[in-house]
C-alpha positions in Angstrom: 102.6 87.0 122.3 104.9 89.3 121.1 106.6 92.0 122.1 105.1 94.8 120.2 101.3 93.7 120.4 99.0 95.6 121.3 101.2 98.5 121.8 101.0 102.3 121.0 104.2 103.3 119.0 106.2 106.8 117.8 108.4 106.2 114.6 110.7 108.1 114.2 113.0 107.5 110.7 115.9 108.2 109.4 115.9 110.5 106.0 119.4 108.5 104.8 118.8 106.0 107.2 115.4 103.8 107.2 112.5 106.3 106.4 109.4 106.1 109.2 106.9 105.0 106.3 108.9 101.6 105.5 109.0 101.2 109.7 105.3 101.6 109.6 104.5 99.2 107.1 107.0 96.4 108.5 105.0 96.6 112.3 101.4 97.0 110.4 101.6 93.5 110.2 101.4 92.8 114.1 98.2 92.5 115.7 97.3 95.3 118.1 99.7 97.5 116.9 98.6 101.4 117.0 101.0 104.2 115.4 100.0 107.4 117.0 103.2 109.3 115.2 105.1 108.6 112.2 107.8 111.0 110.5 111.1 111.1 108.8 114.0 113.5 109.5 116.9 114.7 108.8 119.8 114.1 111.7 122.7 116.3 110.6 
């Protein structure tokens, strides 16, 4: 069992950092896993 299953998660990326899409792909792949909220922004 891992830590992330079956778990609701917020992404929140980085725009010159690691973008929230490629975040939401990489946890896709765990089984449970629910994104409720995914974006990218810009920290300045």
């Amino acid at each position: 069992m891992g830590l992330l299953e079956n778990k609701k998660l917020i992404i929140i990326g980085d725009r010159d950092g690691i973008p929230g899409q490629a975040i939401e792909e990489c946890v896709k792949s765990i089984d449970g896993v629910e994104v409720v909220f995914s974006a990218t922004e810009c920290f300045v």
